[in-house]
C-alpha positions as CSV (number, residue, x, y, z in Angstrom):
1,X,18.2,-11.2,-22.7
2,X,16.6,-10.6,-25.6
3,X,14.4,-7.7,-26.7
4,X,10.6,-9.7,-26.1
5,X,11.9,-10.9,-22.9
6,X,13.4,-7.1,-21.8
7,X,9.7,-5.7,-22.5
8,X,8.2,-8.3,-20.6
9,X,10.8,-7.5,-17.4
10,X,9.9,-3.6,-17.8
11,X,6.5,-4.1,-17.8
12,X,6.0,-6.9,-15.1
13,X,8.3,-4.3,-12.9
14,X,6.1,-1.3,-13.7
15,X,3.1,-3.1,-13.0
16,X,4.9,-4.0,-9.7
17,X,5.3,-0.3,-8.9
18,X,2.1,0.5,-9.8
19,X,0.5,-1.8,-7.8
20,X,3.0,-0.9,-4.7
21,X,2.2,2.9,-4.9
22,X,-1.5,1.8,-4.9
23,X,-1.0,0.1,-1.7
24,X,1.1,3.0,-0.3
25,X,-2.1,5.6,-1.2
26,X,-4.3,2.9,0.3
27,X,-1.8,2.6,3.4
28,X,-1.9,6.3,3.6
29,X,-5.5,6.5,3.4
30,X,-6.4,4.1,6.3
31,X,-3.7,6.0,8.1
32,X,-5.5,9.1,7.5
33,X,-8.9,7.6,8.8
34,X,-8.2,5.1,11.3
35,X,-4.7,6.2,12.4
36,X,-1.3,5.2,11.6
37,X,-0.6,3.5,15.0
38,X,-3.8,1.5,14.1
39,X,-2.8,0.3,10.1
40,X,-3.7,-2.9,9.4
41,X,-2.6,-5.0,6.4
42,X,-6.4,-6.7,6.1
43,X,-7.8,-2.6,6.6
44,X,-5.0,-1.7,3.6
45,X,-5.7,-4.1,1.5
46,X,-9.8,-3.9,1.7
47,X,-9.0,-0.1,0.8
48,X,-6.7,-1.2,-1.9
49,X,-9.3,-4.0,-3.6
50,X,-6.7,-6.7,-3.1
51,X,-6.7,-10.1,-0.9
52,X,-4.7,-9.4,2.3
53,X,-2.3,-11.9,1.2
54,X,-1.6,-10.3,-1.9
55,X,0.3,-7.7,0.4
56,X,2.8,-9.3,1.3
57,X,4.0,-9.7,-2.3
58,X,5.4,-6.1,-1.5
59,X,6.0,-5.8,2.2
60,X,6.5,-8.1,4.7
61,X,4.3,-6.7,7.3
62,X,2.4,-3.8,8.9
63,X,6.3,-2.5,10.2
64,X,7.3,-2.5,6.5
65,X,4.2,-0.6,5.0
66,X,5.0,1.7,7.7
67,X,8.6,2.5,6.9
68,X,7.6,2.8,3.5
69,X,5.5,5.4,4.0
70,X,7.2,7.4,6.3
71,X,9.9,7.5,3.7
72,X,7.9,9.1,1.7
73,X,6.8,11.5,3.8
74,X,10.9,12.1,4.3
75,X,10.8,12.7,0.6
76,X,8.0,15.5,0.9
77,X,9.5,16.5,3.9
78,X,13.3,16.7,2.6
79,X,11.9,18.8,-0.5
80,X,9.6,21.2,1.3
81,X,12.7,22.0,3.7
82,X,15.2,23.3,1.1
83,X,12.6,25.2,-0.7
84,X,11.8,27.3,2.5
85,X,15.6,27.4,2.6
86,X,16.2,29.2,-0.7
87,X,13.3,31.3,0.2
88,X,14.2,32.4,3.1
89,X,18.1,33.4,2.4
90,X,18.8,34.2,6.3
91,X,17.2,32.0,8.6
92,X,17.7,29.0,6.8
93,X,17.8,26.9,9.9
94,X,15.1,28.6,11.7
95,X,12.9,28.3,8.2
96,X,13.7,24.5,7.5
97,X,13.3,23.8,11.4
98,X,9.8,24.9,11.4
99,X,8.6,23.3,8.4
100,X,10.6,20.1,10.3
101,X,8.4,20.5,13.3
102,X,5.2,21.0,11.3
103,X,6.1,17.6,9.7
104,X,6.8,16.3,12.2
105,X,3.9,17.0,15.0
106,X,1.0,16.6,11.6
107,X,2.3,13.5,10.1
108,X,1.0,10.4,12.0
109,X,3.8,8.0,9.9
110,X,6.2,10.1,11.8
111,X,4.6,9.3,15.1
112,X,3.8,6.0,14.5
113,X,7.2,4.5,12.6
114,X,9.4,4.6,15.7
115,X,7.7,1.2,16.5
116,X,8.4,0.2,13.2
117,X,12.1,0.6,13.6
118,X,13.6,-2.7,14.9
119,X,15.7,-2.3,17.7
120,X,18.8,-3.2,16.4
121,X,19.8,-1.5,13.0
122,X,19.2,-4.4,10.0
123,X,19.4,-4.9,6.4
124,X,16.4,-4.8,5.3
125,X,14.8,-3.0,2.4
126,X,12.4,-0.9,3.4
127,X,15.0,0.1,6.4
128,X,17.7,1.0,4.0
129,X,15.2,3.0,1.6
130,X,14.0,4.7,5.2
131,X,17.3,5.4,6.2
132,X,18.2,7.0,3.4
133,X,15.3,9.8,3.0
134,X,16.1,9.8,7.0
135,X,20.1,10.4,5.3
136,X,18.9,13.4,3.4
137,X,16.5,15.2,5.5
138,X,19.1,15.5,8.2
139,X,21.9,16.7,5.3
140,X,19.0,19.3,4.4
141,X,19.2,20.4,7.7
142,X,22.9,20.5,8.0
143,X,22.9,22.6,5.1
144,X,20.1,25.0,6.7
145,X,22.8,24.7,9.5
146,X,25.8,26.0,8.0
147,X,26.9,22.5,6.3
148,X,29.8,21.7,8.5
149,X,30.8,18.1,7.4
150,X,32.7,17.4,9.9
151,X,31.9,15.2,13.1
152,X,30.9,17.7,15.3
153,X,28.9,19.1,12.4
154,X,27.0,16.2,12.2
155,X,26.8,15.8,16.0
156,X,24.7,19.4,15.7
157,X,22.4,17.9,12.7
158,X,21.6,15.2,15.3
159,X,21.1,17.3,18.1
160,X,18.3,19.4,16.1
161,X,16.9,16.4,14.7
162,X,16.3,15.3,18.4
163,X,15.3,19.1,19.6
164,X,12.8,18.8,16.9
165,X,11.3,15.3,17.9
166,X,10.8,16.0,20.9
167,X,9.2,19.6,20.3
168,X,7.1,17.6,18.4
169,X,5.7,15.5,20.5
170,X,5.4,18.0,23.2
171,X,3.7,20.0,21.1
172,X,1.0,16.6,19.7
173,X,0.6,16.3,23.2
174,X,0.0,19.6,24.2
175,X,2.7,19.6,27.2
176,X,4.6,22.2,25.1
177,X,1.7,24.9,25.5
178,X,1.4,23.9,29.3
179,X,5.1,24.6,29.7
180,X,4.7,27.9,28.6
181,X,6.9,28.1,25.3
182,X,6.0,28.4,22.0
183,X,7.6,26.6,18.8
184,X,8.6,30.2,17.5
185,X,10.3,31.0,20.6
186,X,11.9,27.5,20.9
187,X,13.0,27.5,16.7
188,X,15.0,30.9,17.4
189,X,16.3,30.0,20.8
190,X,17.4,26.4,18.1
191,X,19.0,29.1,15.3
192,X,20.8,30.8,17.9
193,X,22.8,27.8,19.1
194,X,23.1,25.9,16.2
195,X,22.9,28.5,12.7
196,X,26.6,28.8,11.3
């Protein structure tokens, strides 16, 4: 390749991410407004200033834009867990679990990208980059954990994960409050069990 043609390849691929992270902040705006659950491409691309078709250049559908975004919000969510952990030198777990739940119960992407997920694991993409950032926010909570590495370690990550999902959508529902418990109760009662 020669040095003309390696330019042109850099730039045509950061103009490509540009325009993608536009779409994402448009995505995320709409999502914001009109609710994740209800993102449309024709809504995301009106907020973007592009033709509707002009989406699917860089995702191949609403479920797509969707996975993409709650990856990012895995990102934010990864990195706002293990800086709570290294403030908080005991109670790791309790610490990154709450800041989990937050996440979690605030973020519609999070609500709304289970019926994203296609129901049988694929190769797609925007499902690998999702898994991934999916990947590290449940090894930041193995580490809040204890780390164990092994399978029954991991076993224990998964278990929280699930504790936490479902604590979260008590909670966006408001059963959790009509059950009697609070998250704070419910995070320590989580530590207790499962902090190495």
């Amino acid at each position: 390749m020669s040095l003309v043609e390696h330019h042109r390849e850099t730039r045509r691929s950061r103009t490509h991410a540009a325009t993608r992270a536009a779409i994402l902040d448009a995505a995320r705006r709409v999502a914001a407004r009109d609710g994740a659950r209800d993102l449309s491409l024709r809504a995301v691309a009106a907020e973007a200033g592009y033709a509707p078709a002009a989406l699917y250049g860089y995702f191949a559908g609403k479920d797509e834009l969707l996975l993409a975004l709650a990856a990012d919000d895995l990102s934010a969510l990864t990195r706002t867990m293990r800086e709570e952990m290294q403030i908080h030198g005991d109670g790791k777990l309790r610490a990154a679990a709450a800041v989990a739940l937050d996440h979690l119960q605030n973020t519609e992407t999070f609500a709304a990208v289970a019926s994203a997920l296609p129901s049988s694991a694929g190769s797609g993409e925007a499902e690998r980059l999702f898994n991934g950032r999916l990947i590290a926010a449940l090894t930041a909570l193995s580490d809040a954990a204890g780390g164990s590495r092994s399978r029954e370690g991991h076993g224990d990550v998964v278990l929280i994960a699930a504790a936490l999902t479902g604590l979260a959508l008590l909670g966006r529902s408001g059963r959790l409050d009509a059950l009697g418990f609070s998250h704070e109760e419910l995070l320590a009662r989580l530590e207790r069990h499962f902090a190495g």
